[in-house]
C-alpha angles and dihedrals in degrees: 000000000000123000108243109191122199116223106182134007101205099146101231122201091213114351122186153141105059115190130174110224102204098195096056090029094228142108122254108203123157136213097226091185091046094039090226123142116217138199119183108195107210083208095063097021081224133124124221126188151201133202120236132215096233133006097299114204091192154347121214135190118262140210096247093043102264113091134238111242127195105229120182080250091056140246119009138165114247123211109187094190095046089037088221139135129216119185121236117180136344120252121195093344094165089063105062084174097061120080125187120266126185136342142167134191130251129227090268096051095269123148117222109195147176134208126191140183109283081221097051106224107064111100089237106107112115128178117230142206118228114191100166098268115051140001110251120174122240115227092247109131116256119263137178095244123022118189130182139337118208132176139224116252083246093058094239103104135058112196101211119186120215088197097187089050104046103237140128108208116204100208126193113251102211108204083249087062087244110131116237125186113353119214121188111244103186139006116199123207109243087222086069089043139261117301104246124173124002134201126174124222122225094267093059097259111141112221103205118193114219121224103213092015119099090218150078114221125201113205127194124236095271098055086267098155091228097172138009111196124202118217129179099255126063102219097063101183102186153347123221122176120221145110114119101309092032087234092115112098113213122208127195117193137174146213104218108127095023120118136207100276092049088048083057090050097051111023096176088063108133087038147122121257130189131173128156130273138204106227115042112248110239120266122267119249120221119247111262109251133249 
């Protein structure tokens, strides 16, 4: 049985994107539905937060020490000490309807990211490239719900969720950051719950985070289901590996949808989970910078 233990009990509406940030040591998670920003410091066990300016799907550490967030009104700096966002590029600005999702950084600095119809049923959901300077969109076909991606410790997968749909793709990363063929990896049975957010492990292994699901999974490189995790939610959003060894994983969760009878049955939903793994997850590289 493994030992699940429960950080913070803030009672998200839809949290989401966790990301260890190794040079401060803390984990960076968002609220998308509250627009809030939040940072838990393992040092301290406390939570501090900041408000956006739109729904934000995720923050992410850059280069010069702010981070890049993803807003419904697209790319902005964030600066943590000064509280402030700067925008830095649009994203999608001919579809008011659609917000941004999920996204995670490659080995050179680049940010691969997914938007979705806010009202989750729309195909509209595309998944973009962010190399410092400018938005290009990758060649992977529309969905309602993206989620992920996340990336093989090689640098030649993206693993990209079609959450409505139940499927993990597992896309080819050309060198140039262009996509090539995409494969499903794995397909998940609705009556276990939607695929929502990925993250791969040094080792190549993809943790997948169920929504619906009261679990996380962690599957092998070759689709292998290896562990299947309980938590204490049932909408379990993402995993991000991270603390000193990389070897926490870190899970974010939310209470949207839920009513008041399934608030009574899991009163944690909306928190932060953490338990140990085996095999260390890969360093976060910091976002190129613009």
């Amino acid at each position: 049985m493994t030992e699940v233990r429960t950080l913070w009990r803030g009672a998200a509406t839809l949290g989401e994107g966790p990301a260890w940030d190794p040079a401060r040591g803390v984990l960076w998670f968002v609220d998308i539905k509250q627009r809030r920003v939040h940072r838990y410091d393992p040092a301290t066990e406390s939570v501090a937060s900041w408000e956006a300016p739109a729904q934000v799907g995720w923050v992410l550490p850059a280069a010069d020490g702010t981070l890049v967030a993803g807003l419904q009104t697209g790319l902005s700096r964030f600066d943590p000490d000064a509280g402030t966002f700067t925008h830095l590029a649009d994203v999608e600005a001919d579809l008011p309807g659609n917000r941004l999702n999920d996204a995670t950084v490659a080995a050179d600095g680049t940010v691969y990211f997914g938007s979705m119809d806010d009202g989750e049923s729309a195909i509209t959901g595309q998944v973009h490239r962010w190399d410092g300077v400018r938005v290009t969109t990758t060649d992977i076909a529309p969905v309602a719900i993206t989620n992920g991606p996340g990336i093989s410790p090689d640098q030649t997968t993206l693993y990209h969720v079609d959450t409505l749909g139940g499927v993990i793709h597992a896309v080819e990363l050309n060198a140039d950051g262009t996509v090539g063929a995409a494969r499903e990896f794995v397909t998940i049975d609705p009556a276990h719950g939607h695929p929502d957010g990925v993250s791969v492990d040094s080792a190549g292994n993809v943790w997948l985070g169920l929504w619906g699901g009261w679990c996380a999974r962690c599957y092998a490189p070759d689709g292998t289901l290896l562990r299947e995790v309980k938590l204490p939610a049932a909408n379990i959003t993402k995993i991000a590996l991270g603390g000193p060894n990389l070897k926490t994983a870190f899970a974010t969760s939310a209470r949207k949808g839920l009513d008041d009878e399934a608030l009574a049955d899991q009163p944690d939903a909306g928190g932060l989970f953490a338990f140990d793994v085996d095999v260390p997850g890969q360093p976060l590289t910091p976002v190129r910078g613009a």
